[in-house]
N, C-alpha and C positions, 0 to 999 in steps of 0.2 A: 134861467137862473143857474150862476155857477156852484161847486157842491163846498159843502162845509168845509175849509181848509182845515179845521181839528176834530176830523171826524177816526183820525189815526189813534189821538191822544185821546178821543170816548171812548176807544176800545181798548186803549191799554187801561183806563179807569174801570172799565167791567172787573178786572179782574181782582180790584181791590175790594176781597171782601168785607173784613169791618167797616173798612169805609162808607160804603152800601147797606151792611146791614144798619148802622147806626143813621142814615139818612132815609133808610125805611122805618125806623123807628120813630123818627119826627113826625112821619107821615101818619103812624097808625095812633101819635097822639089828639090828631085833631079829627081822624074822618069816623065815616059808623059806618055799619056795614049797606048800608040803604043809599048810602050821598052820591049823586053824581058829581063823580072828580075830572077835572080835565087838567093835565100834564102838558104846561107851556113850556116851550122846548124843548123836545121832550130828546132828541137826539137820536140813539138809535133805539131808545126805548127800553133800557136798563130797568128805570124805576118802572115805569109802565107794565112793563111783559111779567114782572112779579107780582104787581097788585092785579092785573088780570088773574092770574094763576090761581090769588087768593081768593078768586070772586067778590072781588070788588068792580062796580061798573068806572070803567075809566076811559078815558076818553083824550087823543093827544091832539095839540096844534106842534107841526112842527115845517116850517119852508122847507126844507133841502132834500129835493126828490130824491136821492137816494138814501138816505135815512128815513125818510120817510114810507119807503116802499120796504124796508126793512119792520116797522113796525106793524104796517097793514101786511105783509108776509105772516104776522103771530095771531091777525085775527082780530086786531085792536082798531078800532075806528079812529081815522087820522084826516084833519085837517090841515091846507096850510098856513090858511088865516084865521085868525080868533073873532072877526068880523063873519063868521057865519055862523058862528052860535048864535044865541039870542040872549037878546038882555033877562036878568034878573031870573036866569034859570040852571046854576051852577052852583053845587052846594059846597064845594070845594076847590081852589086853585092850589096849584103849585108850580115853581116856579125855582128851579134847580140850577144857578151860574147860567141866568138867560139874562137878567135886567142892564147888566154891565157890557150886554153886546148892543143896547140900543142908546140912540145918541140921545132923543127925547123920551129918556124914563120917568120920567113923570107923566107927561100923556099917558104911556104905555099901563100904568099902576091906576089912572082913574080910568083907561079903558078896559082894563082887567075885572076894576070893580064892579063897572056896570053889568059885568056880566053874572056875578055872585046874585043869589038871591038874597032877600033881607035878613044880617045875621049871620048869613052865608062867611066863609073862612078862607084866608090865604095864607100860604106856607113861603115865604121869599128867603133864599141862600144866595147868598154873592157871595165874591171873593172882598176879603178886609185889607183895608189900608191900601191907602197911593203908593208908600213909601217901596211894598214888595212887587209893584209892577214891573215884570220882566220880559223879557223877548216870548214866555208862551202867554202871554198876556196880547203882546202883538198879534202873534199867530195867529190868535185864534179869532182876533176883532173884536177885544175890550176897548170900550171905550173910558172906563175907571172901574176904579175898588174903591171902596164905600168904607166909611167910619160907624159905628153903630147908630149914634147921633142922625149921619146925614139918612142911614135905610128908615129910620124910627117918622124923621120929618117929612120924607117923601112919603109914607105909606098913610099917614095925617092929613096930607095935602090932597090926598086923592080921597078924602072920605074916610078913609080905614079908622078904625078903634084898635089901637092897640093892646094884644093881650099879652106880648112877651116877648122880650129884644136882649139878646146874647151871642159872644162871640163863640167860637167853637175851634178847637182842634190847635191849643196853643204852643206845642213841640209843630205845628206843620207852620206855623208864622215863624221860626227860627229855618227851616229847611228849604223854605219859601226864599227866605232872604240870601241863605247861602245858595241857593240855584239862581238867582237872582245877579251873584257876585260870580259863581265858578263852573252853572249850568252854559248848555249848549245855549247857541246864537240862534239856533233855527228855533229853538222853542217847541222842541220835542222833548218826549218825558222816558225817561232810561226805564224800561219794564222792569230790572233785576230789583230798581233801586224803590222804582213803586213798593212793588211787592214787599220787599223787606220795610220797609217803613211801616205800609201797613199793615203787615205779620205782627212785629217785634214794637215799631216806636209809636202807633197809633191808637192803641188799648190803652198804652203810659199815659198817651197826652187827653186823651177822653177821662178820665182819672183827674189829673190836672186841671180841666175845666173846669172843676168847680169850686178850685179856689181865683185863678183864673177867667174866666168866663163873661166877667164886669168889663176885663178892661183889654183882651189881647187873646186874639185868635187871627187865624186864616182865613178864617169867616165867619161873616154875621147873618144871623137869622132872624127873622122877625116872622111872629103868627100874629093875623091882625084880624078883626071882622068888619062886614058891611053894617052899618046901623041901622036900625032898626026905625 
């Protein structure tokens, strides 16, 4: 298996800390401290290596041997396939800008569910809108961005009960589109400019989301459960 070709651009994402911290925040709204969580895609284990830290049992699937030998490197139990867990014994999923790398996401989301137990929760983050797919879109082996609508009807289709669907980070749908028009070709992300966005312009736009939030972001989120 050949290795992640934006395994450059997860490491320049580490360093954006609101960013992160506000995408752990989503996380410690749905889990307890008892759930076993498994971290689909987990990459080199950003969100992982922290909920470990906090003693929460987590657990990652991720293919790309060298990301993955990064996370079993912190002591975190790492799979590459989600087919070796077992059904109906996963109290929690997550699902961090992985849905949009696979061509049949739909399988993917009713095989994800099988794995939840009943009740059991999933946390799903894509990138938003077709319209801002750009060469790091390429990069990295998207195969689309998703409208709120389309994550809401696929997470339905797979069984899911929706409990909350919104976009997020509505100044990064504007920055999105201008790297889209005046960003590099290779679909690499500038670290100074990470950085300063999300210092300076990423606090702004999390503010903004909640007048926002309905109808325009960078991404959409959706927390959904297995029924009962």
């Amino acid at each position: 298996m050949s290795d992640y070709a934006g395994t450059d651009n997860l490491e320049i994402m580490s360093e954006a800390v609101n960013y992160n911290r506000f995408l752990l925040r989503l996380i410690r709204a749905v889990v307890r401290p008892e759930d076993r969580i498994v971290d689909i895609g987990a990459g080199i284990g950003t969100i992982a290596k922290t909920l470990a830290a906090e003693g929460y049992r987590v657990q990652c699937v991720e293919p790309d041997p060298r990301q993955a030998a990064s996370i079993a490197a912190a002591g975190i139990a790492v799979t590459a396939d989600i087919d070796s867990i077992e059904d109906a014994t996963v109290d929690v999923i997550l699902s961090f800008n992985v849905l949009e790398h696979i061509e049949d996401d739909h399988g993917a989301l009713r095989l994800w569910t099988q794995k939840l137990r009943s009740g059991g929760r999933m946390l799903v983050y894509v990138p938003a809108f077709q319209i801002l797919f750009s060469s790091m879109d390429r990069k990295v082996g998207h195969f689309r961005r998703y409208t709120l609508g389309q994550l809401v009807l696929a997470a339905r289709a797979a069984g899911l009960v929706v409990e909350s669907a919104r976009y997020a980070d509505c100044a990064g749908f504007l920055a999105t589109l201008l790297y889209k028009w005046f960003g590099s070709d290779t679909g690499e992300i500038n670290r100074k400019s990470l950085v300063a966005f999300d210092r300076y312009v990423f606090p702004v736009s999390r503010a903004a989301d909640r007048l926002f939030r309905s109808w325009l972001g960078k991404n959409a989120v959706v927390v959904a459960r297995r029924a009962g």
